[in-house]
C-alpha positions as protocol buffer text, in pm:
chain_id: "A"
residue {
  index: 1
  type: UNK
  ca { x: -2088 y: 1456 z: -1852 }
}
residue {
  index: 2
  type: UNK
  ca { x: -1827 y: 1170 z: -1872 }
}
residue {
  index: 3
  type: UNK
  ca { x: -1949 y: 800 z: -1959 }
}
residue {
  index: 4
  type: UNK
  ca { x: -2014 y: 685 z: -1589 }
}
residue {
  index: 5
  type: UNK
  ca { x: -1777 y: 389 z: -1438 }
}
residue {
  index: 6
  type: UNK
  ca { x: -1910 y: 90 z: -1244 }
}
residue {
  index: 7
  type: UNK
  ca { x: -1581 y: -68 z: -1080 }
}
residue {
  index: 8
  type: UNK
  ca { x: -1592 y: -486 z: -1055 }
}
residue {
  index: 9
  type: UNK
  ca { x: -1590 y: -622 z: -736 }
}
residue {
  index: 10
  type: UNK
  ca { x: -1567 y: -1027 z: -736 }
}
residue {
  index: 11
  type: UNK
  ca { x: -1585 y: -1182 z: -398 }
}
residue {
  index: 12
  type: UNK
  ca { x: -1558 y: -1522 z: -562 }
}
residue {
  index: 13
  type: UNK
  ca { x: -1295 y: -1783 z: -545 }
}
residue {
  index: 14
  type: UNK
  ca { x: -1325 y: -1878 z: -956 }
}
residue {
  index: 15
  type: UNK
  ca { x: -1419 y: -1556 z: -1118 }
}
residue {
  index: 16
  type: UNK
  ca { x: -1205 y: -1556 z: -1484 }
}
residue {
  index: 17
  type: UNK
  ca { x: -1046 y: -1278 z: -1380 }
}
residue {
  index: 18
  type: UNK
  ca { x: -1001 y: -1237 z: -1023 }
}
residue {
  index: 19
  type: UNK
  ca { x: -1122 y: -1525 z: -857 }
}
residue {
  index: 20
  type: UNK
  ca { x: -984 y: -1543 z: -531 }
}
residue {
  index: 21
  type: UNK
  ca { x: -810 y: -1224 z: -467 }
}
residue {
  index: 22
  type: UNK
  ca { x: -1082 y: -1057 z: -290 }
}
residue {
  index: 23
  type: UNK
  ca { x: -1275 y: -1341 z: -193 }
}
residue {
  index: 24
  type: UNK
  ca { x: -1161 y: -1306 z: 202 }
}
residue {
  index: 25
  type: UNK
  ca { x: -1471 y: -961 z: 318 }
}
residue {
  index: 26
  type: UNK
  ca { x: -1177 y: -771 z: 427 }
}
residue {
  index: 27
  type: UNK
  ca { x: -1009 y: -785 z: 87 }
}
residue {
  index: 28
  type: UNK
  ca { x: -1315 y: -759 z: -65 }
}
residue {
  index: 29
  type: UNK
  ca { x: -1358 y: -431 z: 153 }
}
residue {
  index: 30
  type: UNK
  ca { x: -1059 y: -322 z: 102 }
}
residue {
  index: 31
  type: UNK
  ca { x: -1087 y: -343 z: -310 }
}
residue {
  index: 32
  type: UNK
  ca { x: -1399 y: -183 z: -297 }
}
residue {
  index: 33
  type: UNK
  ca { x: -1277 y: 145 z: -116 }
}
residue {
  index: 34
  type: UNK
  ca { x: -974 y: 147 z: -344 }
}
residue {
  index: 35
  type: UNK
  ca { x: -1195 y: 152 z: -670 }
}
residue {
  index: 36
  type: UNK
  ca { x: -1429 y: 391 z: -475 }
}
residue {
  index: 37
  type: UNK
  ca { x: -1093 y: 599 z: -465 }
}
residue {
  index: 38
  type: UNK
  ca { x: -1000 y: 522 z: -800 }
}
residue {
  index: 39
  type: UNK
  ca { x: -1305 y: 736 z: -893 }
}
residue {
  index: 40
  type: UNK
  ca { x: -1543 y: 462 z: -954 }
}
residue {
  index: 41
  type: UNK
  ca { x: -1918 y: 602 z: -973 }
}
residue {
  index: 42
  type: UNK
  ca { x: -2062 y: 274 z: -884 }
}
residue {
  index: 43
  type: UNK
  ca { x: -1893 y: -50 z: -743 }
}
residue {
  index: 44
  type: UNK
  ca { x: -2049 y: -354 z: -862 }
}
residue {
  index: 45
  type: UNK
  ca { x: -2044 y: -649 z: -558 }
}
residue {
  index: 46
  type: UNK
  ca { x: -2113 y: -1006 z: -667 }
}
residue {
  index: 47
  type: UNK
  ca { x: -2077 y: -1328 z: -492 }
}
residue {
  index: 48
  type: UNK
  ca { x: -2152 y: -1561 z: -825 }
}
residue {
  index: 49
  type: UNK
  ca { x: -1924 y: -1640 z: -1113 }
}
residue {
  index: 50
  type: UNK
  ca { x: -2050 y: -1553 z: -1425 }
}
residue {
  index: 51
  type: UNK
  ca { x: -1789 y: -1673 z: -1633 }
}
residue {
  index: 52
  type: UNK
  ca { x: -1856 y: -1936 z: -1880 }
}
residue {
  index: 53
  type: UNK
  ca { x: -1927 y: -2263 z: -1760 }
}
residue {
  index: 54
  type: UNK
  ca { x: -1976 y: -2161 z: -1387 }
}
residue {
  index: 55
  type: UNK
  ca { x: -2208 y: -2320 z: -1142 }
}
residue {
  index: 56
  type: UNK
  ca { x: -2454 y: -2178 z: -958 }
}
residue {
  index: 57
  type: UNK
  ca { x: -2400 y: -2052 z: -551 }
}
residue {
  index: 58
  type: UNK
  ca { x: -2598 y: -2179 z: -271 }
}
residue {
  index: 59
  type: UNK
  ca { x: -2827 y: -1866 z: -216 }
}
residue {
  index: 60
  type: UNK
  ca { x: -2694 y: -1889 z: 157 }
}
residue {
  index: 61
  type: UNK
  ca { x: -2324 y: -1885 z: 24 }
}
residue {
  index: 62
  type: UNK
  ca { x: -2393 y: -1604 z: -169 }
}
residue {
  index: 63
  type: UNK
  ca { x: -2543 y: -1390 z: 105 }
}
residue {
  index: 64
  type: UNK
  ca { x: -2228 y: -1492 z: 329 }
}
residue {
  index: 65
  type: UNK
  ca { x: -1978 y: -1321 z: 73 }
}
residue {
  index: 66
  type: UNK
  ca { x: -2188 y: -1042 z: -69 }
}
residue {
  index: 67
  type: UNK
  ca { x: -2393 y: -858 z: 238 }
}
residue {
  index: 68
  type: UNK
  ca { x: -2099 y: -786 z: 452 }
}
residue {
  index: 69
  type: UNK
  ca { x: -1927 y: -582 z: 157 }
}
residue {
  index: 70
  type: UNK
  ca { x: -2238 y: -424 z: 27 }
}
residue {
  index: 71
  type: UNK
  ca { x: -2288 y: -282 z: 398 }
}
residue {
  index: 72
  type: UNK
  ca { x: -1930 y: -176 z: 451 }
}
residue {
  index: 73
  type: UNK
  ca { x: -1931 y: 33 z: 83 }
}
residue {
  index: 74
  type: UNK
  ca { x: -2238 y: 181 z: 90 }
}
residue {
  index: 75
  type: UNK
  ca { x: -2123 y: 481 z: 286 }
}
residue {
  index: 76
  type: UNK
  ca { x: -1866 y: 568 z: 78 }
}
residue {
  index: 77
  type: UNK
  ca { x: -1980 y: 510 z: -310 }
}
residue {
  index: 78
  type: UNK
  ca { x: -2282 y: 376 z: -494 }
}
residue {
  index: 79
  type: UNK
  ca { x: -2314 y: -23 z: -497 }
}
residue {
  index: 80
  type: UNK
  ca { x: -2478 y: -235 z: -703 }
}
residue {
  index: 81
  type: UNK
  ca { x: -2531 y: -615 z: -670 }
}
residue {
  index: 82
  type: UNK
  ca { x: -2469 y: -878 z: -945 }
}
residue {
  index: 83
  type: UNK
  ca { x: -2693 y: -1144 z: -844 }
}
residue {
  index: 84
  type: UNK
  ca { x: -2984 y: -1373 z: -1016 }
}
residue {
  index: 85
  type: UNK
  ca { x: -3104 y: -1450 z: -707 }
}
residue {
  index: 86
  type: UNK
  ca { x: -3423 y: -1233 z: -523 }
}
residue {
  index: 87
  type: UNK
  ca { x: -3336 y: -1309 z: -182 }
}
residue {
  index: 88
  type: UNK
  ca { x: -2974 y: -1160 z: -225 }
}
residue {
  index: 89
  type: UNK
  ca { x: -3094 y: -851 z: -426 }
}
residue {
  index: 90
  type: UNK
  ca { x: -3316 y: -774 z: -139 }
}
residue {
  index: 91
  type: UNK
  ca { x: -3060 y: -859 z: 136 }
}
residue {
  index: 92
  type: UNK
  ca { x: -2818 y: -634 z: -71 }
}
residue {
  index: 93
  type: UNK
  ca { x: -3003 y: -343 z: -55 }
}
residue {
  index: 94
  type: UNK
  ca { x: -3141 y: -360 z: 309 }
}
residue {
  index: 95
  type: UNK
  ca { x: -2734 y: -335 z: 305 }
}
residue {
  index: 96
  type: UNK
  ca { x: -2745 y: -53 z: 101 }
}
residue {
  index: 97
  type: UNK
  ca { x: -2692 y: -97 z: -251 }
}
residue {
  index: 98
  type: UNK
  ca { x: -2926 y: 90 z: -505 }
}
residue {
  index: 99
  type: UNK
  ca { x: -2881 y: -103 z: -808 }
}
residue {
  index: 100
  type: UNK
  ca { x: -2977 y: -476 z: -929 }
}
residue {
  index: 101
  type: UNK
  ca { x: -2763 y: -563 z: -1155 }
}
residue {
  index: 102
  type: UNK
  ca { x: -2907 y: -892 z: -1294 }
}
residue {
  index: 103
  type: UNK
  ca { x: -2788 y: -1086 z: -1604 }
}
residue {
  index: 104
  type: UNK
  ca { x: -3087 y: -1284 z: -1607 }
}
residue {
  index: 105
  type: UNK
  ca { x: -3315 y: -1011 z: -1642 }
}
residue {
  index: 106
  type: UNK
  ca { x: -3575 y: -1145 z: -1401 }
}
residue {
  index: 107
  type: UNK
  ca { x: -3575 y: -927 z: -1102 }
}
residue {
  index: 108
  type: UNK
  ca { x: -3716 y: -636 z: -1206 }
}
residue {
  index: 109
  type: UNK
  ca { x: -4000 y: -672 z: -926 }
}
residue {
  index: 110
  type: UNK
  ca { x: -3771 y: -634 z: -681 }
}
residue {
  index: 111
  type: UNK
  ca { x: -3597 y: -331 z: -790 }
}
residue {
  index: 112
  type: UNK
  ca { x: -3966 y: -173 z: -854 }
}
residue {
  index: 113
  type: UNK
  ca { x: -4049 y: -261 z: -501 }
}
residue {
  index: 114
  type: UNK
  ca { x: -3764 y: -105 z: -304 }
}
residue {
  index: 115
  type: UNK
  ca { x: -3727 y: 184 z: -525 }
}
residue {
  index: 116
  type: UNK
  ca { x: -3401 y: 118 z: -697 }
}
residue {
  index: 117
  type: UNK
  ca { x: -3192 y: 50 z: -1034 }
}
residue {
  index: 118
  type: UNK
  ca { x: -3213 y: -232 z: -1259 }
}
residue {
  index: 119
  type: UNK
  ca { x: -2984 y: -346 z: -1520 }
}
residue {
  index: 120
  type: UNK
  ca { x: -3123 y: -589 z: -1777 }
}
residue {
  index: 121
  type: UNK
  ca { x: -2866 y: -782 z: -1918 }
}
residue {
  index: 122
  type: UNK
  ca { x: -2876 y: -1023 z: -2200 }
}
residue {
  index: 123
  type: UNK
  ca { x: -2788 y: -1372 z: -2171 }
}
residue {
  index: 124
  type: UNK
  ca { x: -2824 y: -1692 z: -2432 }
}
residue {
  index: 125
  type: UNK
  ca { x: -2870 y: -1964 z: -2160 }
}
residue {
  index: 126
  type: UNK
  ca { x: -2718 y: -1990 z: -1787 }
}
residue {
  index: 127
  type: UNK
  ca { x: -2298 y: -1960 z: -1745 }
}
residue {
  index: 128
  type: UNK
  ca { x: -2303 y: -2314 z: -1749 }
}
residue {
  index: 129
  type: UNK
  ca { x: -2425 y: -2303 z: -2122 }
}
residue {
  index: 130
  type: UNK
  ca { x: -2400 y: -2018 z: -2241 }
}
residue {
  index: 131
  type: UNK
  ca { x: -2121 y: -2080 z: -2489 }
}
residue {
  index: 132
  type: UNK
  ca { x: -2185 y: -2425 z: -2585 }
}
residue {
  index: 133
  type: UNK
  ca { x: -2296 y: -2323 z: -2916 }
}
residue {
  index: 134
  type: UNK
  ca { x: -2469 y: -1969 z: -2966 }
}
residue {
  index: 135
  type: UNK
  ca { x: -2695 y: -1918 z: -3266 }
}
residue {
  index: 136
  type: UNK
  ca { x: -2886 y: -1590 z: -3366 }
}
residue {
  index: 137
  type: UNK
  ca { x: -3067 y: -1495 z: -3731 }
}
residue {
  index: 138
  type: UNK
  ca { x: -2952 y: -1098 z: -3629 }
}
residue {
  index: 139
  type: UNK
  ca { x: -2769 y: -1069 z: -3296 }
}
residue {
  index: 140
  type: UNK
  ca { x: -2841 y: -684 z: -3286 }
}
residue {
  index: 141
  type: UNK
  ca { x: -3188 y: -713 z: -3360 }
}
residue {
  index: 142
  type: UNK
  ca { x: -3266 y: -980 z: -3106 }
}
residue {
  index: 143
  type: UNK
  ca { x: -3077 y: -866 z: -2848 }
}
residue {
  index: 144
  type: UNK
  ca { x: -3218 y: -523 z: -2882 }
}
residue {
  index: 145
  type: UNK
  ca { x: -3543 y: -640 z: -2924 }
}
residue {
  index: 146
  type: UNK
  ca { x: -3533 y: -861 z: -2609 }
}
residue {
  index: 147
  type: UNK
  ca { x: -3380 y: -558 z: -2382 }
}
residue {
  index: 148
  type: UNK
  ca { x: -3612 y: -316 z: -2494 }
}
residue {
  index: 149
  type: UNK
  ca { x: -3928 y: -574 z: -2419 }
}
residue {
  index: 150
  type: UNK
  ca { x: -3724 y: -581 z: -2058 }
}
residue {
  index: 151
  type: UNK
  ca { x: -3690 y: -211 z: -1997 }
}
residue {
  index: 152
  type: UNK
  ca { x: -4055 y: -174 z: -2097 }
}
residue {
  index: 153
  type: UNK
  ca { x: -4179 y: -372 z: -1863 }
}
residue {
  index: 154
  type: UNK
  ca { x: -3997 y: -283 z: -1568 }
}
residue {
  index: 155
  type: UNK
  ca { x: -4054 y: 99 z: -1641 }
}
residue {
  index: 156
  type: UNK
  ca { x: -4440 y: -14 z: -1642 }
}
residue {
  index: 157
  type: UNK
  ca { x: -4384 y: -165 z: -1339 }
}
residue {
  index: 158
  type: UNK
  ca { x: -4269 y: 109 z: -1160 }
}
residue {
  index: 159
  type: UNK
  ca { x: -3876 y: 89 z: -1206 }
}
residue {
  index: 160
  type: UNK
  ca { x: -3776 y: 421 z: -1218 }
}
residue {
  index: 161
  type: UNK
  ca { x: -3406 y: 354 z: -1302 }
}
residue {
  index: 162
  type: UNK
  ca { x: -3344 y: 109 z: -1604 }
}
residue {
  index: 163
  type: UNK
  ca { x: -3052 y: -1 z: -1803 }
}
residue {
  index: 164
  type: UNK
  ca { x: -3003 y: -241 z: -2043 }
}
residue {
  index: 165
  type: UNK
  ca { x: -2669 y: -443 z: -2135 }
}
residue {
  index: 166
  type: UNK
  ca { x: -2595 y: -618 z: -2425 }
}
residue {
  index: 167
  type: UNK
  ca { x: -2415 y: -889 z: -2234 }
}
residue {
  index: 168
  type: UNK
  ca { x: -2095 y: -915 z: -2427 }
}
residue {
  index: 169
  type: UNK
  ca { x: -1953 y: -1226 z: -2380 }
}
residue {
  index: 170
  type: UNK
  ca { x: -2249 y: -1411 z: -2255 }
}
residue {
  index: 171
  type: UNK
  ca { x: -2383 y: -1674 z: -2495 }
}
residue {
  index: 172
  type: UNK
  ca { x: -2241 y: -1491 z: -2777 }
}
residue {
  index: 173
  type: UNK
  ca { x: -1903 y: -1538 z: -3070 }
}
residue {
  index: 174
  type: UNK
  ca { x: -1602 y: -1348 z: -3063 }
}
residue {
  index: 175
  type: UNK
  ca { x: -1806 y: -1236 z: -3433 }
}
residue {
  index: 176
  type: UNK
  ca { x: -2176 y: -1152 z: -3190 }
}
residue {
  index: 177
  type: UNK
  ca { x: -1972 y: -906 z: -2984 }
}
residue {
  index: 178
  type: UNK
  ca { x: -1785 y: -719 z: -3267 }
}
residue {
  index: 179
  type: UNK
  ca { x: -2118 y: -690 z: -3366 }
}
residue {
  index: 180
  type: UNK
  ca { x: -2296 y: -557 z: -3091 }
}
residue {
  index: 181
  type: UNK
  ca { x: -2013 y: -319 z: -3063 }
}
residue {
  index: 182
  type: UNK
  ca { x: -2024 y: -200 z: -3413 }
}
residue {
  index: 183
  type: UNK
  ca { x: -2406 y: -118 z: -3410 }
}
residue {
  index: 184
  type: UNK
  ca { x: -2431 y: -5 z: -2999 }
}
residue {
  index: 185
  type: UNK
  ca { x: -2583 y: 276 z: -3131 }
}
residue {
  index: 186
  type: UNK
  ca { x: -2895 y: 106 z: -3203 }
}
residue {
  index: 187
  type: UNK
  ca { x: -2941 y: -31 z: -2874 }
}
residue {
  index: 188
  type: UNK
  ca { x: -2812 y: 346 z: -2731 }
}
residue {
  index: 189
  type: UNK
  ca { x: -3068 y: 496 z: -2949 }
}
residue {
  index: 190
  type: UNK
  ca { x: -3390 y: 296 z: -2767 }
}
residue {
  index: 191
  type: UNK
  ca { x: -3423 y: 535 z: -2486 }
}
residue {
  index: 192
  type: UNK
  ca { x: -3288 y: 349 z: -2208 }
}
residue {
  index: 193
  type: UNK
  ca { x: -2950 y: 440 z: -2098 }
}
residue {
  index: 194
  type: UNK
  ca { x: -2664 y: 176 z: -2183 }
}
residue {
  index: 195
  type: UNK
  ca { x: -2418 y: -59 z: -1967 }
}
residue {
  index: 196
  type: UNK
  ca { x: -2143 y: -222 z: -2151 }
}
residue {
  index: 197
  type: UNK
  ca { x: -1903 y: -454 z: -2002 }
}
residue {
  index: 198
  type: UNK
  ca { x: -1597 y: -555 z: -2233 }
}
residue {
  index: 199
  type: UNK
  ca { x: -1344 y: -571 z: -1955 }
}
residue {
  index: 200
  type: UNK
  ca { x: -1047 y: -859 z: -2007 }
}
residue {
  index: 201
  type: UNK
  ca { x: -1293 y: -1097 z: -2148 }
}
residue {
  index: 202
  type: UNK
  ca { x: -1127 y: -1357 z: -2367 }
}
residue {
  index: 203
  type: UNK
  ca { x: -1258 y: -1247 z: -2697 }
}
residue {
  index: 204
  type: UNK
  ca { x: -1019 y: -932 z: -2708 }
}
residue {
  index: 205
  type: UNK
  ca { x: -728 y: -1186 z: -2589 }
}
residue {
  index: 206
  type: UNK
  ca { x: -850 y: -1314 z: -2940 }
}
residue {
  index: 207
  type: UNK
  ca { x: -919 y: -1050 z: -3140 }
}
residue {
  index: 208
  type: UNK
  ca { x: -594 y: -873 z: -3016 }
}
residue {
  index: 209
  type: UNK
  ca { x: -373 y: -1134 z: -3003 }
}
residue {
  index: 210
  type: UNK
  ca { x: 31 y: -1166 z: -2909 }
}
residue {
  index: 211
  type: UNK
  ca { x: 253 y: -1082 z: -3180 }
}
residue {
  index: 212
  type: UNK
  ca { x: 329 y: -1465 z: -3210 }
}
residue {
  index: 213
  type: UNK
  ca { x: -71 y: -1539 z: -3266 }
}
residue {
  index: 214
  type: UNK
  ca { x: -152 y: -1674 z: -2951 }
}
residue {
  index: 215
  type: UNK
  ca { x: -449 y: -1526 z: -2716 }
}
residue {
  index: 216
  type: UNK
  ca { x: -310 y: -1266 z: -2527 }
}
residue {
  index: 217
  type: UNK
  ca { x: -370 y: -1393 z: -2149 }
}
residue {
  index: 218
  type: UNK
  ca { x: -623 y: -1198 z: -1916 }
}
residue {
  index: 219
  type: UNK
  ca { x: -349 y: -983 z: -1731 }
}
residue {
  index: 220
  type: UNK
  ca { x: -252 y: -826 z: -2079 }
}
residue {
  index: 221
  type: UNK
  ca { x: -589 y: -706 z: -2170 }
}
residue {
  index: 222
  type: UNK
  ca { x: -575 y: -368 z: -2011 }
}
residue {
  index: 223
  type: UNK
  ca { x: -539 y: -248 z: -2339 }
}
residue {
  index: 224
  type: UNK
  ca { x: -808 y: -386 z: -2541 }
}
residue {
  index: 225
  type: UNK
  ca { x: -1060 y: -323 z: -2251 }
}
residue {
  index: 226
  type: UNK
  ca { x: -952 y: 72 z: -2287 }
}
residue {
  index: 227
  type: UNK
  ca { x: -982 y: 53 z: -2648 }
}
residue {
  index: 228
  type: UNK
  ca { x: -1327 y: -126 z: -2620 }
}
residue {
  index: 229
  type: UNK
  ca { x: -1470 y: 120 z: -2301 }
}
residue {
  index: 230
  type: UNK
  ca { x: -1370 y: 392 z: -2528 }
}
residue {
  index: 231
  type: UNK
  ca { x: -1563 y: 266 z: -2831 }
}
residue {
  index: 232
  type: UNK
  ca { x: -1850 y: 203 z: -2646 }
}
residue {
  index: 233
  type: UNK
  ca { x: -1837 y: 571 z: -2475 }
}
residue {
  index: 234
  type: UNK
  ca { x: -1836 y: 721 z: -2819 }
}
residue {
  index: 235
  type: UNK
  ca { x: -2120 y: 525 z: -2979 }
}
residue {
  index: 236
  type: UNK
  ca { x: -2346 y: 597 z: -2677 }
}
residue {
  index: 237
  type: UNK
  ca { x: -2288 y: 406 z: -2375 }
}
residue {
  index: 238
  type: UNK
  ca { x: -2366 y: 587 z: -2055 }
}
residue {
  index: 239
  type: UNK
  ca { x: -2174 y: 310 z: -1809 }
}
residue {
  index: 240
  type: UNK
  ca { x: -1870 y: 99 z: -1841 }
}
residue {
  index: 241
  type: UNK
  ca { x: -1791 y: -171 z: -1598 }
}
residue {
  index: 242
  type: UNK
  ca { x: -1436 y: -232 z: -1579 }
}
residue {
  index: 243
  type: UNK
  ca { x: -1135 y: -390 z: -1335 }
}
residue {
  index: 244
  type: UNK
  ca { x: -914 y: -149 z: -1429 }
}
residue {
  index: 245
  type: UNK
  ca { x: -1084 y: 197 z: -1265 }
}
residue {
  index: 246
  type: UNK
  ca { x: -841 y: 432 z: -1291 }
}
residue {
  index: 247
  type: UNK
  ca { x: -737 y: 408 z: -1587 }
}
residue {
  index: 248
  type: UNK
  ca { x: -1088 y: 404 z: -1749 }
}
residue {
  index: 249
  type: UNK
  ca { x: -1170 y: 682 z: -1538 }
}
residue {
  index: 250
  type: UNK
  ca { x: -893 y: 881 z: -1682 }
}
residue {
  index: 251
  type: UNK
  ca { x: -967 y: 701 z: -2042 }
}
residue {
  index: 252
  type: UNK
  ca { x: -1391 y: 879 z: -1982 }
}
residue {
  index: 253
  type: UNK
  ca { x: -1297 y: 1221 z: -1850 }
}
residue {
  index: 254
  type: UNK
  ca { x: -1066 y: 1254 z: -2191 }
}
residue {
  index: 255
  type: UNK
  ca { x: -1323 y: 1131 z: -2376 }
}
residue {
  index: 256
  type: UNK
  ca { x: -1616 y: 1361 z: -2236 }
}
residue {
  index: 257
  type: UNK
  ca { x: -1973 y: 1281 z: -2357 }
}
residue {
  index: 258
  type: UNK
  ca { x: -2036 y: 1172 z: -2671 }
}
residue {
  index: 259
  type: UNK
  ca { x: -2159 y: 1424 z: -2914 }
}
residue {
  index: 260
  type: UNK
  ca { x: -2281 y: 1152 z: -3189 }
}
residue {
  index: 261
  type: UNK
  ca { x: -2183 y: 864 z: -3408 }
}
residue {
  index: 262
  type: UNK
  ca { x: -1862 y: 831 z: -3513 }
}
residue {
  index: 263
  type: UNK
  ca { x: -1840 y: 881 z: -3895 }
}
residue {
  index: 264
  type: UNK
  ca { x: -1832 y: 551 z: -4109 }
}
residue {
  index: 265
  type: UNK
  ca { x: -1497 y: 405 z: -4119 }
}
residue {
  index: 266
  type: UNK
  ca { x: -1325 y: 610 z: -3886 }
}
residue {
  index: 267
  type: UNK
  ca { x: -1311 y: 275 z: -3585 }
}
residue {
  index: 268
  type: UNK
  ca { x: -1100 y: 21 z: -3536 }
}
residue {
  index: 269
  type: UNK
  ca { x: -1111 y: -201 z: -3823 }
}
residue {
  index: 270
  type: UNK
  ca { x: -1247 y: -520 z: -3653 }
}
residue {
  index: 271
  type: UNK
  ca { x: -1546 y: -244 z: -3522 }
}
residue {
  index: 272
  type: UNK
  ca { x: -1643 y: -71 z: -3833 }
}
residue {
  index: 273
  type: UNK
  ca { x: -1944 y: -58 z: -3936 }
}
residue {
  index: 274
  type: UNK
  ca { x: -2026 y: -418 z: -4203 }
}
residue {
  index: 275
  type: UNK
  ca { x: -2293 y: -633 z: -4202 }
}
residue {
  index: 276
  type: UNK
  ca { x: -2379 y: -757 z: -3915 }
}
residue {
  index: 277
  type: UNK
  ca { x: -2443 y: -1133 z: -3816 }
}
């Protein structure tokens, strides 16, 4: 079976990539049903930026954008909710989503308690901090570590449905998230099925730069996030969650499931395999 693909959905007005464009619940609708189209196997609804250096939502304000769209897309496709915040994972799935997907890795409870998904993510600090200045002894080890000591627990507490997420991009270097690329395998390899997210986040606009040098700006990272979905597919991951659908879609069913790791020194050369830090 093809690596699954959870479609972004940002009704936000200052998401990094998309803030604004669906922010309106009819847009946001509308977007949904069109990745739903696309062939996305879950769309991913959240009402909070993320990005670095974001504040926090008034848990009201976040209901108002998020429950309408959950309840409109459940019908048609699989939601999840990207929230932090219990009251709007609950609301979300008396709307109909079945999935949590929380980067603070808190609200396991809740999923155990209505009988849905969870997706741990890892995060060094809030969005507000999380890049000021991350730090790790062995970012694979600790982050794996941390997610496993997540999934544990919520599969002891009655969470039938757990995934874990290495949280690229969230309190981590342009070197952490080559590095949690290059060794995904050991986090794929804990027994909990995998979520990575790599899609047009500013350390391939750095990694893959213009041919004059500069970052290559978020519109012109279609590439890199294919290149990056496709890694992660063949060291293991089971779900990608992407802007571009179609094309990832497309990018999976070529792909096909993975049959095992990729020999030594056959990636990319910023992804193979070298000590990691």
């Amino acid at each position: 079976m093809p690596c699954l693909v959870m479609g972004v959905l940002n009704v936000t007005p200052d998401s990094f990539s998309d803030g604004g464009r669906y922010f309106d619940t009819d847009r946001a609708i509308e977007r949904g049903l069109q990745l739903a189209a696309e062939g996305a196997d879950v769309v991913d609804v959240g009402g909070e930026s993320s990005r670095p250096g974001a504040e926090p939502v008034d848990e009201a304000e976040e209901l108002r954008r998020v429950v309408p769209v959950v309840e409109a897309l459940a019908g048609t496709v699989r939601v999840s909710v990207d929230t932090v915040k219990a009251a709007v994972a609950e609301a979300a799935i008396a709307a109909g989503a079945t999935i949590v997907n929380d980067i603070s890795a808190t609200l396991w409870p809740v999923a155990a308690a209505a009988g849905v998904g969870w997706v741990a993510m890892h995060m060094r600090g809030t969005p507000r901090t999380m890049q000021d200045d991350p730090r790790y002894d062995d970012v694979v080890a600790e982050v794996r570590s941390f997610l496993i000591e997540r999934a544990q627990a919520a599969t002891a507490g009655g969470v039938r449905e757990v995934w874990v997420d290495p949280g690229i991009g969230f309190g981590k270097t342009v070197a952490h998230n080559l590095a949690l690329l290059r060794h995904l395998r050991d986090l794929a390899d804990g027994g909990y099925p995998v979520l990575v997210g790599t899609s047009r986040k500013s350390f391939l606009g750095r990694v893959a730069p213009l041919p004059g040098g500069s970052p290559t700006p978020v519109e012109q990272r279609l590439p890199a996030s294919l290149a990056t979905a496709v890694w992660a597919m063949l060291h293991g991951a089971a779900m990608v969650r992407v802007h571009d659908v179609a094309a990832t879609v497309q990018a999976a069913a070529l792909v096909g499931e993975p049959v095992g790791p990729v020999p030594a020194g056959s990636g990319p050369r910023h992804l193979a395999p070298a000590n990691r830090g």
